[in-house]
C-alpha positions as CSV (number, residue, x, y, z in Angstrom):
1,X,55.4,-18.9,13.0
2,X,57.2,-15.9,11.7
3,X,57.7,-13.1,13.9
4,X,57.1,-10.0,12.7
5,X,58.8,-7.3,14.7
6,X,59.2,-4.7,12.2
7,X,57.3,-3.6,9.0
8,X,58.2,-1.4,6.0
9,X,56.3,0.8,4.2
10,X,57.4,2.6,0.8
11,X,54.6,5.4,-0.3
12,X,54.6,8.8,-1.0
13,X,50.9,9.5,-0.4
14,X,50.8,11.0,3.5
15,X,47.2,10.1,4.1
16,X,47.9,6.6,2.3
17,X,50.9,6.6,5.3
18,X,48.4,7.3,7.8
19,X,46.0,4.9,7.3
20,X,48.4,2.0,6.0
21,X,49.8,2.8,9.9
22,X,47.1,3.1,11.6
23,X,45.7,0.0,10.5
24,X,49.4,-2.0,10.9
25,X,48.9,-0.7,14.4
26,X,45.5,-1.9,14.8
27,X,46.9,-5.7,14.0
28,X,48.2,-5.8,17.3
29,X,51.1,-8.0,15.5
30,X,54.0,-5.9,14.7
31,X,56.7,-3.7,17.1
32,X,57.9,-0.7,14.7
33,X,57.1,0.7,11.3
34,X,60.0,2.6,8.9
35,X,58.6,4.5,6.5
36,X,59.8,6.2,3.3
37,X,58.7,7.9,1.1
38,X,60.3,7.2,-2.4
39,X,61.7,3.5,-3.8
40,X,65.7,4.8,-3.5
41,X,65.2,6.0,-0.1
42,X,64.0,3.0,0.7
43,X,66.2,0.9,-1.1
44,X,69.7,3.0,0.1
45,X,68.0,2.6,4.2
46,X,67.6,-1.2,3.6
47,X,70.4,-1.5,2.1
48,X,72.7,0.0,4.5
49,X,71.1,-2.4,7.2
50,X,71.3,-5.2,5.5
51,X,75.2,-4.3,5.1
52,X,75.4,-3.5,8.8
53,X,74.3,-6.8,9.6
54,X,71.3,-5.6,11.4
55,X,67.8,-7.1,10.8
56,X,65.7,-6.3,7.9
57,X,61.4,-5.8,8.2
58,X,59.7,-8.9,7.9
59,X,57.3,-7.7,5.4
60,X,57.6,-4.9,3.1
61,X,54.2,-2.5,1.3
62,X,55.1,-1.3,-1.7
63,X,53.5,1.5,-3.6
64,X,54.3,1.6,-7.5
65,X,54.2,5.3,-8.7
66,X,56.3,7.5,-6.9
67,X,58.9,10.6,-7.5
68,X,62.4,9.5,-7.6
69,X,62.2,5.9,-7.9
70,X,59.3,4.6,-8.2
71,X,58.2,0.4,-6.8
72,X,59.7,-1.2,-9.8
73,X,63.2,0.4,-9.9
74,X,62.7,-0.2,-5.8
75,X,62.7,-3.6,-6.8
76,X,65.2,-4.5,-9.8
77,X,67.4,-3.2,-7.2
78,X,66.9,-5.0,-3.9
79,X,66.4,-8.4,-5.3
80,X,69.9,-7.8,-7.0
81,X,71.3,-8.0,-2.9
82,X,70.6,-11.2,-3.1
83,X,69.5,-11.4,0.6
84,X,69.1,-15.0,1.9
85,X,66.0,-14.1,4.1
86,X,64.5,-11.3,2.3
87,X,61.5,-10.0,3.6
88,X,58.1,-10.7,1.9
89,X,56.9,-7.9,-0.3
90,X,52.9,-6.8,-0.6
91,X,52.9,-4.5,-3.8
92,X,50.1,-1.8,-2.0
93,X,49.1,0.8,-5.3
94,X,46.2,2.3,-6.6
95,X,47.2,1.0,-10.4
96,X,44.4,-1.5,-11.8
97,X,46.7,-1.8,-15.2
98,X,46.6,-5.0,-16.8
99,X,50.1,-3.8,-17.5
100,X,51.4,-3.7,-14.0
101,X,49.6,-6.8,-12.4
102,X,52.2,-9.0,-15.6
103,X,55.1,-7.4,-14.5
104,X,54.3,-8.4,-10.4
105,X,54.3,-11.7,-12.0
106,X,58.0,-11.5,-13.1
107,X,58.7,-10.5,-9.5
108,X,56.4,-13.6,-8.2
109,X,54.5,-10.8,-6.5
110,X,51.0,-11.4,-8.5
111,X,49.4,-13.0,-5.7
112,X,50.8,-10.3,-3.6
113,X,49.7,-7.6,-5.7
114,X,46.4,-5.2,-3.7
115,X,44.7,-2.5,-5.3
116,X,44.4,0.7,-2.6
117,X,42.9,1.3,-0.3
118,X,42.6,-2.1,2.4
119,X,41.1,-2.1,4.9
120,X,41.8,-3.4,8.6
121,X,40.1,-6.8,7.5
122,X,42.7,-7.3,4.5
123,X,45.9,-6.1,6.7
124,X,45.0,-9.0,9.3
125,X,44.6,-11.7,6.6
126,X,47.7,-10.3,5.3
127,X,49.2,-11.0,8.7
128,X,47.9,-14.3,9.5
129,X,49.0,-15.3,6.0
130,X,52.4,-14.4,6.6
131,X,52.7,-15.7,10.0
132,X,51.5,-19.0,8.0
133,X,54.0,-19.4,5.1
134,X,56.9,-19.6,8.1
């Protein structure tokens, strides 16, 4: 079973934060939560981790539209680290677009592609789910 001691989460929205926390707290599974608020913020911090050798999140929610860099430029540019054990990515947006859910697919993200908002319910299945695929 994979243990998940530290989760990322890359959104803009601050009550989107809040309750994407709140309800990563209410799991009971995880030790810390790193937050950021744009996809090259996010992408420079993991970066510089994963270059420092320390560990990197276990699982990673990722919003599409926001300022600066928004999910997908977040992630043409991590998978190009070419990390050997890359976290698992949950795209977490409010975008229903046809458009959007085809490109996940070139990521291999469609079946981890959820429309906002969850709820406590789908953030436990989430969990057990990962803790599965390990």
């Amino acid at each position: 079973m994979r243990d998940i001691k530290q989760v990322c989460l890359i959104e803009d929205d601050p009550i989107a934060i809040l309750l994407s926390k709140k309800f990563l707290q209410l799991t009971g599974s995880i030790g810390e939560i790193i937050v950021y608020e744009n996809g090259k913020a996010a992408y420079e911090g993991l970066k510089t981790c994963w270059k420092e050798g320390k560990q990197l999140p276990s699982l990673i929610f990722l919003d599409l539209n926001m300022p600066i860099w928004d999910g997908w430029n977040f992630l043409k540019e991590f998978k190009k680290l070419k990390i050997s054990s890359e976290p698992i990515i949950y795209i977490l947006t409010s975008s229903t677009s046809q458009y959007d859910v085809d490109k996940a697919k070139l990521f291999g993200l469609d079946r981890h592609y959820l429309i906002k908002p969850i709820d406590l319910k789908q953030m436990k299945e989430i969990f057990q789910q990962v803790q599965s695929e390990s």
